[in-house]
N, C-alpha and C positions, 0 to 999 in steps of 0.2 A: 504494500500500500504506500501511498506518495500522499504529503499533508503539503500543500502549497500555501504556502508563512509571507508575510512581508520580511521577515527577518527577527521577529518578534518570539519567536516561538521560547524559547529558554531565557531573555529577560527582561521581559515584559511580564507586569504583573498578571496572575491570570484571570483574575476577576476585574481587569479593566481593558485589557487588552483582548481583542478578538483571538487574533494569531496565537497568544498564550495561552487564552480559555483551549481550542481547541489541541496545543500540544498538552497541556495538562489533562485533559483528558482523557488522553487518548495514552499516554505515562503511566494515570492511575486503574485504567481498564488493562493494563498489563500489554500493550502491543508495540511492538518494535518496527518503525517503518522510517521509508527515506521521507529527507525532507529538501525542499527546492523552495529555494530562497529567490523572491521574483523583484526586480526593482518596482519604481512608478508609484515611490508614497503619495498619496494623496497630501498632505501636508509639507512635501518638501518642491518649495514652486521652481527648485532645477530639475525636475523628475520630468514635470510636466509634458514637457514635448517628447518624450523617449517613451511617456507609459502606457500607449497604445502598445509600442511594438515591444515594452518587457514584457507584457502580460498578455500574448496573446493565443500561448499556447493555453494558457489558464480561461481564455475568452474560448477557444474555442472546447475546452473541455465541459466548461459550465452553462455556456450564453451571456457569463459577464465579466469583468476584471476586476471583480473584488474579490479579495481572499480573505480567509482562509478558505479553501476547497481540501476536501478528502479524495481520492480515487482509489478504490477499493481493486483489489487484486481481482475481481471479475469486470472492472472498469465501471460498475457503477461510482459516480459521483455527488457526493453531499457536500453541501456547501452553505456555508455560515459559522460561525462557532457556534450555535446555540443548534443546531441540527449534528454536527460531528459533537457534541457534548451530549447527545441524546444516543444518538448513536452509539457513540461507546461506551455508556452506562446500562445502555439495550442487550450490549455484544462484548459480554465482558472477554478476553480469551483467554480458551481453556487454557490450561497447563499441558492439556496433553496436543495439543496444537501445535506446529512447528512454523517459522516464518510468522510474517505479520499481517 
């Protein structure tokens, strides 16, 4: 599974930051996955002109360039923190599961 972050993901608080919410929970559901770090912060105005074309493999995975996005090892994709924090409180992984 792939968790597409602004960057945020390990320290960012995770109850104010999106990117964070969804690596923490996804930490505390036990799952091990890559993560891809996509430029085009919304709040950084040198981003601006580049963050169509940093995010648009993420645009074309979701229908939008916000992150965070999940992409699940069968390719479905969840997208928001508050959908990947349902998600992986839904889908806890087993122990006896291998990969992520």
């Amino acid at each position: 599974m792939v968790l597409y972050t602004c960057g945020q993901k390990t320290h960012g608080p995770g109850f104010a930051h999106p990117c964070a919410k969804a690596g923490k929970a996804l930490d505390a559901a036990g799952y091990e996955y890559e993560i891809k770090t996509v430029g085009g912060y919304r709040m950084a105005l040198w981003t601006w002109g580049s963050r169509d074309e940093d995010r648009a493999e993420v645009k074309r995975l979701s229908g939008t360039n916000e992150v965070p996005i999940l992409v699940l090892d069968d390719g479905e994709v969840i997208s928001g923190s508050g959908a990947i924090a349902r998600w992986a409180k839904e889908h806890p992984r087993s122990p006896a599961k291998s990969g992520g």
